[in-house]
Structure formats: C-alpha cells, structure tokens
C-alpha beads as a LAMMPS data file, in Angstrom:
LAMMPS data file: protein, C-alpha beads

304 atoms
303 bonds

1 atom types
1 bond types

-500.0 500.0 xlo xhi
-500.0 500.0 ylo yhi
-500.0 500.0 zlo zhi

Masses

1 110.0

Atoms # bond

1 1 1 65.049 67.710 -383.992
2 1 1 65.548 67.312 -380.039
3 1 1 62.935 69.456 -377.829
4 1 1 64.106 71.156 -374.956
5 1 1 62.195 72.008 -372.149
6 1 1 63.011 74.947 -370.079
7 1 1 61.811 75.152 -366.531
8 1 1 61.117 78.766 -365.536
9 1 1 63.884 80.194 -362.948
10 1 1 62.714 80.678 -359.363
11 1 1 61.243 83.761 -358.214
12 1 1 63.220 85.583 -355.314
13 1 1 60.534 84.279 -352.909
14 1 1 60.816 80.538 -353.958
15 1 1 65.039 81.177 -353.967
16 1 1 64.737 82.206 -350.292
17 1 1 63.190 79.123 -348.475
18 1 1 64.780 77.021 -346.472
19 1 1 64.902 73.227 -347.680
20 1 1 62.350 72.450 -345.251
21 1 1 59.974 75.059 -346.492
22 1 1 60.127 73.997 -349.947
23 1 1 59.438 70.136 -348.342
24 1 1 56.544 71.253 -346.960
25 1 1 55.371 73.161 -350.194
26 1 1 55.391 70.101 -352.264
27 1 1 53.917 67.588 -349.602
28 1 1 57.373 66.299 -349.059
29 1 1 58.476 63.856 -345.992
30 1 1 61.628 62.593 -344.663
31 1 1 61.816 58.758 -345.368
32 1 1 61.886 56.882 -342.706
33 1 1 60.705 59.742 -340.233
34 1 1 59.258 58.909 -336.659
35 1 1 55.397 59.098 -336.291
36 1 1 54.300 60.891 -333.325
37 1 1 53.112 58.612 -330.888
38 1 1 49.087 58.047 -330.932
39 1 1 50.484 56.909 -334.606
40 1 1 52.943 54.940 -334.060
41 1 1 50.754 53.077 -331.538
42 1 1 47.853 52.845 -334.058
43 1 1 50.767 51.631 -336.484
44 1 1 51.936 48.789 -334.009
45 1 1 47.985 47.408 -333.435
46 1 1 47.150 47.209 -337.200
47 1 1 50.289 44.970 -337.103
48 1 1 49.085 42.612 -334.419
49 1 1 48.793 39.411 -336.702
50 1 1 52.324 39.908 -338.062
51 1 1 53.441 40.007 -334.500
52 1 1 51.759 36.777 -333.270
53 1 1 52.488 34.886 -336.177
54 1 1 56.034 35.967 -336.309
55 1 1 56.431 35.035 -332.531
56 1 1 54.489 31.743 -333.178
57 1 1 57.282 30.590 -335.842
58 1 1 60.200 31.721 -334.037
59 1 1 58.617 29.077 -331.307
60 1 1 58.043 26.450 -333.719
61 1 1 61.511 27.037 -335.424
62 1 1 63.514 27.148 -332.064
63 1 1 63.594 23.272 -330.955
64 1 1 63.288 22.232 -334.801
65 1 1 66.814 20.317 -335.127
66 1 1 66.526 19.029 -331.605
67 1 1 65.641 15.463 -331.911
68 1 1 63.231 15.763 -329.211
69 1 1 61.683 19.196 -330.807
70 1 1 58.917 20.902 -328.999
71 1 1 59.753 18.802 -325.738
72 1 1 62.749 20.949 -324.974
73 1 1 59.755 23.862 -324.333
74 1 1 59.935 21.988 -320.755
75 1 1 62.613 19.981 -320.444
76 1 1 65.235 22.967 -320.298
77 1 1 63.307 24.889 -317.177
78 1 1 62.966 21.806 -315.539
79 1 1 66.810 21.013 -316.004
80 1 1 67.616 23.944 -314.128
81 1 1 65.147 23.745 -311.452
82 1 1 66.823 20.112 -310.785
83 1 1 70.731 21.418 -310.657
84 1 1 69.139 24.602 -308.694
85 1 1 67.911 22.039 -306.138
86 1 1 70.673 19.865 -305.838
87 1 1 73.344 23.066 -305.670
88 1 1 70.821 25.177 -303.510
89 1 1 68.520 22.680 -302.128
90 1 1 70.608 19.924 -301.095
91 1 1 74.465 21.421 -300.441
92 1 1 73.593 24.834 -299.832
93 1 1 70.166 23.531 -297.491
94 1 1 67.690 26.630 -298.687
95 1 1 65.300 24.060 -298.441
96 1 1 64.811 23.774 -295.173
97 1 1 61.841 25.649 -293.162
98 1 1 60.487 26.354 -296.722
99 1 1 57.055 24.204 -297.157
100 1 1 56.421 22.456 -300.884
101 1 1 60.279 23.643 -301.498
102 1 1 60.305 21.602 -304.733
103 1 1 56.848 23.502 -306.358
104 1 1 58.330 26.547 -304.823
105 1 1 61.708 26.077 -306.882
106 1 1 60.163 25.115 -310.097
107 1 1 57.520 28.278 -309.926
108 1 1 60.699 30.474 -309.002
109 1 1 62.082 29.090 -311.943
110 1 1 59.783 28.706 -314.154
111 1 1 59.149 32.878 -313.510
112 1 1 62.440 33.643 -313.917
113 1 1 63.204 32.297 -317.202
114 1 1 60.491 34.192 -318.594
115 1 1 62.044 37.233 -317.245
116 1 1 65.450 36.317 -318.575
117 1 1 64.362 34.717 -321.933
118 1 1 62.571 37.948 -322.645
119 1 1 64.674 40.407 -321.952
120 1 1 67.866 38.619 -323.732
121 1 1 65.699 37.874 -327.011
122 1 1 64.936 41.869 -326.696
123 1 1 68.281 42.603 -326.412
124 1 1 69.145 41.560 -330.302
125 1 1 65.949 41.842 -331.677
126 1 1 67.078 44.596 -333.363
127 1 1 70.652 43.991 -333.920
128 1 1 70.348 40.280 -334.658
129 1 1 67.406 40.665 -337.221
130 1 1 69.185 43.976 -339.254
131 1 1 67.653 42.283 -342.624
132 1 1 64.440 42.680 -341.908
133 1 1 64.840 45.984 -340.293
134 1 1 66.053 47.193 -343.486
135 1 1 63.969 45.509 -345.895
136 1 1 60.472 46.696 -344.402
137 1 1 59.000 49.197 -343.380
138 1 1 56.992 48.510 -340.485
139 1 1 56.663 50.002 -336.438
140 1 1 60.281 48.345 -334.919
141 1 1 58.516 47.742 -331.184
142 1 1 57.617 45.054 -333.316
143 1 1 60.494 42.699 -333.248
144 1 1 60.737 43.215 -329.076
145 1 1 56.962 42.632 -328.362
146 1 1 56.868 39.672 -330.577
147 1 1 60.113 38.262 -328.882
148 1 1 58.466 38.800 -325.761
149 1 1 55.042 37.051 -326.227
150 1 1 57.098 34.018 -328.077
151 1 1 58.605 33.513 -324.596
152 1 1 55.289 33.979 -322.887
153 1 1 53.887 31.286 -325.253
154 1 1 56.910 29.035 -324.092
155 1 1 56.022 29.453 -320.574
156 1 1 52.248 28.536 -320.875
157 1 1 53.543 25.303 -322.035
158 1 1 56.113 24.991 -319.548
159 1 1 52.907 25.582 -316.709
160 1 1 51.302 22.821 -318.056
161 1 1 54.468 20.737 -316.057
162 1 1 54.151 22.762 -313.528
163 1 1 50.877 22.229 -312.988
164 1 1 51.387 18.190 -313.263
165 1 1 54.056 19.084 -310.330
166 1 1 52.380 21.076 -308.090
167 1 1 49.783 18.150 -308.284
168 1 1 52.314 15.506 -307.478
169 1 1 53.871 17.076 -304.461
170 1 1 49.979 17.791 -303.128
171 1 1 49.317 21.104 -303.726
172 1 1 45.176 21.043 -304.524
173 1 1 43.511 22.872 -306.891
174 1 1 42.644 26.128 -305.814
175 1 1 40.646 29.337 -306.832
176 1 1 43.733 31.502 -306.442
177 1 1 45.014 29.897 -308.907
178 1 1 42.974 32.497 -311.336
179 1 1 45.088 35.111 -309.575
180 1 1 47.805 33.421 -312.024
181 1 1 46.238 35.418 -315.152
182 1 1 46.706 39.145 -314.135
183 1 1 50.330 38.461 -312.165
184 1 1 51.261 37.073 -315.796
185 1 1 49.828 40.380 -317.700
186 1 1 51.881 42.622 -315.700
187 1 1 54.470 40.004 -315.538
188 1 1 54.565 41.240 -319.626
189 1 1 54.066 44.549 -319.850
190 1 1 57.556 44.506 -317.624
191 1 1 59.121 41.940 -319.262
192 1 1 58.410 43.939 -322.311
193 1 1 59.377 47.485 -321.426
194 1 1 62.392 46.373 -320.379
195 1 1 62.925 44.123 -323.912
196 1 1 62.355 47.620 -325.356
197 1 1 64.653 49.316 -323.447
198 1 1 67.576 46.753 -324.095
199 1 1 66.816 46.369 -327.892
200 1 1 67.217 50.335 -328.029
201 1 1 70.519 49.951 -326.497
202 1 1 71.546 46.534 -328.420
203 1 1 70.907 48.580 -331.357
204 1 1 73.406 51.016 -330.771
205 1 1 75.879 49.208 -328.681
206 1 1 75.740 44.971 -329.937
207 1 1 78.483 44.470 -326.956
208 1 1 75.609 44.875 -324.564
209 1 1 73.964 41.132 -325.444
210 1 1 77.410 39.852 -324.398
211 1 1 77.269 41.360 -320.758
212 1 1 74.043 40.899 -320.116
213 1 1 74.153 36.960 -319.084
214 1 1 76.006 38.271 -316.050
215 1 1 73.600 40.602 -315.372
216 1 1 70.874 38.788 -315.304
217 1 1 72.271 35.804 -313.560
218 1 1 73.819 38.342 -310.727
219 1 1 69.721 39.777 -310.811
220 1 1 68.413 35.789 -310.790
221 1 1 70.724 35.235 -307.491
222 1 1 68.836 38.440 -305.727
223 1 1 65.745 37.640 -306.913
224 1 1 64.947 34.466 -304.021
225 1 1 64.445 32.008 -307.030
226 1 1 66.004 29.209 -305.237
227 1 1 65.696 30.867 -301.428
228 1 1 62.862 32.356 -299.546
229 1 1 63.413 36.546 -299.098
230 1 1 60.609 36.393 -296.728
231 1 1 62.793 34.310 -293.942
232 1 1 65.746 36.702 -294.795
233 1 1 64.624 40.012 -294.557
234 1 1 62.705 38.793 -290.929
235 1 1 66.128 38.521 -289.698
236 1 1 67.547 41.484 -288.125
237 1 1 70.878 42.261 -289.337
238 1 1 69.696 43.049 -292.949
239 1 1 69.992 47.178 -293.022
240 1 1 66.470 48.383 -293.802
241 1 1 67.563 49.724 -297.644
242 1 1 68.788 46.332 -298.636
243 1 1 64.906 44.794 -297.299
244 1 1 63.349 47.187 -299.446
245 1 1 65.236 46.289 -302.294
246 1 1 64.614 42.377 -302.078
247 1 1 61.449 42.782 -301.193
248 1 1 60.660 45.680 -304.368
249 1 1 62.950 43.642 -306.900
250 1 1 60.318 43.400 -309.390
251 1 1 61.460 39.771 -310.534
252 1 1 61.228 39.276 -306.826
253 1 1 57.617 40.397 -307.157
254 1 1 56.206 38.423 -309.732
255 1 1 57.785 35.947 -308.427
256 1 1 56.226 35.886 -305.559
257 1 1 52.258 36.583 -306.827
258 1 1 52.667 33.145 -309.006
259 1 1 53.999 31.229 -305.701
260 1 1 50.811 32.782 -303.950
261 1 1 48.723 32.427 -306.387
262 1 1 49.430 28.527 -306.823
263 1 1 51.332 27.562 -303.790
264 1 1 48.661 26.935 -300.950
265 1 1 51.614 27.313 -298.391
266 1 1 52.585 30.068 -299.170
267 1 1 50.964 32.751 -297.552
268 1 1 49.658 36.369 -297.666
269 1 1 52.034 37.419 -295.156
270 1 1 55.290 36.480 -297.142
271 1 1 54.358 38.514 -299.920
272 1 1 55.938 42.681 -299.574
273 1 1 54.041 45.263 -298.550
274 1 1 51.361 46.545 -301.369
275 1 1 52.612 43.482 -303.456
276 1 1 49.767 44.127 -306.279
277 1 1 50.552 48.243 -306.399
278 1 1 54.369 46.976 -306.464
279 1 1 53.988 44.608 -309.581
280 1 1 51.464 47.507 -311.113
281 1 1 53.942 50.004 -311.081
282 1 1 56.944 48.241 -311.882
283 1 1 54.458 47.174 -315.217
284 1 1 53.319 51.006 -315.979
285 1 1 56.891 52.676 -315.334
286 1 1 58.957 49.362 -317.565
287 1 1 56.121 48.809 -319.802
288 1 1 54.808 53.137 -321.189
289 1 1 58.866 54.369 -320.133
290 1 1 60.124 51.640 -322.432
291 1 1 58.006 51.311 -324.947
292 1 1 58.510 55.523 -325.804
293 1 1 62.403 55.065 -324.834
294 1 1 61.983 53.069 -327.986
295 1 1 60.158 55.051 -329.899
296 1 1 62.322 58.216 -329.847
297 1 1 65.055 56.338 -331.763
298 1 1 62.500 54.881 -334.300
299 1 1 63.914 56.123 -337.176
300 1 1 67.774 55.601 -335.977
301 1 1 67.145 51.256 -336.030
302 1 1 68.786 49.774 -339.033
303 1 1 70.910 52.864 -340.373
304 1 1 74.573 53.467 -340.209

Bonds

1 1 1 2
2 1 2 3
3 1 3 4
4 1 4 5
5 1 5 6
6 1 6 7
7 1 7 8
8 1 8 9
9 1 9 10
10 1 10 11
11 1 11 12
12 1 12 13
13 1 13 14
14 1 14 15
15 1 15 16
16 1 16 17
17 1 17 18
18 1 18 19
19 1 19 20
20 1 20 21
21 1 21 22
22 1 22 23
23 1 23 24
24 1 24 25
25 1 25 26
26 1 26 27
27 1 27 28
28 1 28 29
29 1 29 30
30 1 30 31
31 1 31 32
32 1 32 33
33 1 33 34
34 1 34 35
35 1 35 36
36 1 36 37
37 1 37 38
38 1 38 39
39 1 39 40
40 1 40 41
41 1 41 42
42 1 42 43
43 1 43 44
44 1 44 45
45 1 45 46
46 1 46 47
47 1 47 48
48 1 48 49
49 1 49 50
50 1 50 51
51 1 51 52
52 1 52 53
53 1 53 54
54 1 54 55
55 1 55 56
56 1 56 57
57 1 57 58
58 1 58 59
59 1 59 60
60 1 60 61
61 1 61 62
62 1 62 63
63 1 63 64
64 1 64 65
65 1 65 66
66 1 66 67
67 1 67 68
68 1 68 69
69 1 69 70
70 1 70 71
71 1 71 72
72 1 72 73
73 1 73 74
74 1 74 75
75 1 75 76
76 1 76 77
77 1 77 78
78 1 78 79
79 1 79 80
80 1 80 81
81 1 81 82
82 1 82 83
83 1 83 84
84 1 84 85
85 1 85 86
86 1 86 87
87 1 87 88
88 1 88 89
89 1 89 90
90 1 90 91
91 1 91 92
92 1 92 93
93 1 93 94
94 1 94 95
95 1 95 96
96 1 96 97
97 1 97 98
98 1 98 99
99 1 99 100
100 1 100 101
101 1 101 102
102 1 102 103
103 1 103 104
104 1 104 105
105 1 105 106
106 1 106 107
107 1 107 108
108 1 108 109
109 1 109 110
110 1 110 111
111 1 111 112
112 1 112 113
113 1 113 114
114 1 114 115
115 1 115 116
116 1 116 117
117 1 117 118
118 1 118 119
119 1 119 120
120 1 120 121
121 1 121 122
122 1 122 123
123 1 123 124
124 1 124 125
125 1 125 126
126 1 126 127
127 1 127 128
128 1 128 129
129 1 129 130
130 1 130 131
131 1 131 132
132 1 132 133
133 1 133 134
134 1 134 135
135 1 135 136
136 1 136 137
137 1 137 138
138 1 138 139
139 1 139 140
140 1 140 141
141 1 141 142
142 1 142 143
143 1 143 144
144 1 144 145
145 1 145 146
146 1 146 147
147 1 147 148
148 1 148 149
149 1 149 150
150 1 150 151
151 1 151 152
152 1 152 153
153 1 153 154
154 1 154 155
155 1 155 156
156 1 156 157
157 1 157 158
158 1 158 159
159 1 159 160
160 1 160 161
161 1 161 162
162 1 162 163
163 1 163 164
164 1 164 165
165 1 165 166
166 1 166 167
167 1 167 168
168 1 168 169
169 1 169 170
170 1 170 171
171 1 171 172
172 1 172 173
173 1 173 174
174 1 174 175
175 1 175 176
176 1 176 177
177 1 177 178
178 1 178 179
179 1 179 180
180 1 180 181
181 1 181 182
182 1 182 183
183 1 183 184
184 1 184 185
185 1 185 186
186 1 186 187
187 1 187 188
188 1 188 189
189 1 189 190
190 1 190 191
191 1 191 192
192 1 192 193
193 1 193 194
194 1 194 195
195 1 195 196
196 1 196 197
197 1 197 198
198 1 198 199
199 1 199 200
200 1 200 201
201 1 201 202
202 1 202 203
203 1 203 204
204 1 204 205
205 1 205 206
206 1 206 207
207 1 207 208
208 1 208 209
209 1 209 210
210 1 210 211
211 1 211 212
212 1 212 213
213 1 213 214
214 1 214 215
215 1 215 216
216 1 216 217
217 1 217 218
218 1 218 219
219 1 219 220
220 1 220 221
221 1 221 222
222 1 222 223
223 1 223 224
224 1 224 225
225 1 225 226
226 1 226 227
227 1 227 228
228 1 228 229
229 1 229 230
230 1 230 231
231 1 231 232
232 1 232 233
233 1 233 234
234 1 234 235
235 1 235 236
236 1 236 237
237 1 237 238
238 1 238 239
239 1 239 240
240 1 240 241
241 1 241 242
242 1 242 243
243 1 243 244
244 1 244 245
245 1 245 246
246 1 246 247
247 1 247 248
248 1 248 249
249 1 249 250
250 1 250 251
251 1 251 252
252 1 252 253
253 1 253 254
254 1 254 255
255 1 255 256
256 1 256 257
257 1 257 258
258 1 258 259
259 1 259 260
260 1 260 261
261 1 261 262
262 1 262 263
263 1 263 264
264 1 264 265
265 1 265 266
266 1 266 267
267 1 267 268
268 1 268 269
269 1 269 270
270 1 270 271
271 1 271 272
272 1 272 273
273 1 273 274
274 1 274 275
275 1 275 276
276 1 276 277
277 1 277 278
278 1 278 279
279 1 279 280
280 1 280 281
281 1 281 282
282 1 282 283
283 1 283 284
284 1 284 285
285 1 285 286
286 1 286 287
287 1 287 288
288 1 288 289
289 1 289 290
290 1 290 291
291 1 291 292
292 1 292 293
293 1 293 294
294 1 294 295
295 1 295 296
296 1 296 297
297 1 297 298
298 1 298 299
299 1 299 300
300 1 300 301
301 1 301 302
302 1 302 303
303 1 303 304
C-alpha cells in the first residue's frame, strides 16, 4: 500500500510573492551570480597560489616541443631587436644621434613585448580556455592576471640578456638601476587592466584576437621602440596635440623609465613631463577601470 504525501496548498500570502521573494525566503541564490566587489576581490587573493602556479606552467609548457625549450624565453626578443636594427637601425638610420642605440633598442624591445604578450594572452584568456571556465567555479580575473604575470616571468628572464648586453656595449652598473622595480609594477598593473579589458571583450566578440596584431603593431610603431620621441617632438613642425600624445603614450612611458633607469645616457631631460605621475595614472585608471570593467560581466564568461 503506496503512501502519499500531500503538501499543504499555499496561503494567499505565500501565492502572491514574486519569484524573487520566495528566493529570498528559502535562502535561495542565483548560480553563478556576481559577488559585489570587496568579495570578489577577497575571492581573487585566496586564489593567489592557483594563479602563480597556473602562470608558472603555462611558462614551462610554452617552449616544451621547441628543441631548444626554455632558451626561446630570450632568443625570440632578441630576434626582433636584431631585424628592428637592421630595418630601423641600419636602412632607415634611427640610429644615429641616439647614444648606446643597440641597449636602447633591446630595452625598447624588450618593454614592448611585455606590453604586447600581455595584452594578446588577455585577449583569449577567456575565450581560448572556455573548459575551464565552465568546469570551475572560481573569480574569472583569474585567467587574465595569471596570463599577465606568466609574461612578466618571461621578461625577468629575458633581463637577465639584457643585462649581459647593456654590460657589453659599456653601460656600468648603476643605482638607478633599482628604479627598474617600481617602473615594472606599474608597468603590470597596466599591462593587466588592459588584459582585463580585452578578455571582457574577447569573451563576447572572439573576432577581436584576430585584429588586434594590427593594433598593437600600429601602437608598437608610435611607441619610439626603435626611434627616439625625445629628438622628434624637439622638432618644430610636430602640432602640439600629436607631442602630447607621443610623449603620454603609456607604452611610450614605461618605455622610457626602464631606458632611464638602466641606460646611463639617457637622461632626465628626455623623459615627458611628470613621467612618474604619467606611468602612475596610466597604472590606476588601466589597472582599478579594468579590473571592475571585468567584473560587471562576471557572471556572463562561459555562458551562451
């Protein structure tokens, strides 16, 4: 003989809420919901160890079916710098009245590809890495940050060559060189606001990680990697806006704190007005505007 058990009908009061007022009677949640911010943050720093480990293999896993392996950590910035100074250098002659041009190159580029590594790793870290979106839960700025301080990792070891270069070419060891450590923090909060920003918008619109190489080389060309701004914008036929911009183009900027910080040629008075305010706010605005342009489309990443 079967039981039956028979739930007691709704009173009128319990019939009249709304579906969210009946959520919040039982203690119910959306899945998947966005945490206000102070959480989400508190979220992301309990996960700290999953982010450095997970940008730590991603660094060890890159080169691992290159014959040469790890090596390639260098050898591809260097590449560049050497077909930037034969193209730019030699046939285009950018070279000339620019002191140390060849350590002044390789920092430019060295920079740079930090920059530009970054910020096209950001661009799919969502939409290239869907699987693990879906299968866990965790805070999303995740997969950005991490992509981010795998490509600062790569360029620590890539500064080791640099530094074995700056030595060749007689640059001495100097205490500016500590100056290096705080122009590469705020180097990273920009590099990662802006990772933020494009993995929100690779998310949505996957088309975007195809464009961007032209963007970025376009930005690389503006940025004086291979050329000095400071003898350009001293010349007077450059309209006052387009000065501003070189000299504010926040790639330009960091660029330009790690040649003064390393470079003993290069001097205070090639660096852009308020230089260290410059690189400080283009970290704040990239770094806090990007990291909550992220978070408002939290619980978006991974659905539909």
């Amino acid at each position: 003989m079967s039981q039956v058990l028979h739930t007691p009908p709704p009173t009128a009061a319990e019939a009249a809420e709304t579906p969210a007022q009946l959520a919040a009677r039982y203690g119910l949640s959306v899945s998947g919901a966005r945490p206000s911010l102070p959480e989400y943050v508190r979220q992301l720093w309990a996960r700290r160890h999953f982010i450095t480990a997970f940008a730590t293999a991603k660094l060890t896993s890159q080169y691992s079916e290159a014959k040469l392996g790890q090596v390639w950590q260098v050898m591809t910035p260097l590449l560049n710098a050497a077909v930037y100074y034969f193209i730019f250098g030699v046939l285009l002659g950018t070279k000339h009245g620019v002191p140390d041009y060849i350590p002044f190159l390789v920092t430019g580029v060295f920079i740079w590809t930090f920059t530009q590594s970054s910020i096209m790793a950001g661009t799919r870290a969502i939409s290239g890495n869907l699987g693990l979106v879906r299968a866990l839960h965790f805070p999303r700025a995740a997969l950005p940050i991490s992509f981010c301080l795998q490509q600062l990792q790569q360029l620590l070891f890539s500064m080791a060559a640099l530094v074995v270069i700056l030595l060749c070419f007689g640059v001495p060891v100097a205490a500016s060189w500590l100056l290096a450590i705080p122009a590469l923090v705020l180097q990273f909060m920009f590099n990662a606001g802006v990772s933020m920003i494009m993995a929100r918008m690779g998310a949505k619109t996957p088309d975007i990680a195809q464009l961007m190489p032209f963007i970025l080389r376009t930005w690389m060309y503006v940025s004086g990697v291979m050329w000095s701004i400071d003898k350009l914008t001293k010349k007077d036929h450059l309209p006052h806006v387009v000065t501003s911009a070189l000299e504010t183009n926040p790639a330009a900027v960091y660029i330009d704190l790690m040649r003064y910080a390393l470079i003993d040629s290069f001097h205070a008075h090639q660096l852009p007005p308020h230089v260290w305010a410059v690189a400080t706010g283009w970290a704040l605005v990239a770094g806090v505007g990007g990291f909550i342009y992220f978070w408002k489309a939290e619980e978006t990443y991974g659905r539909g």
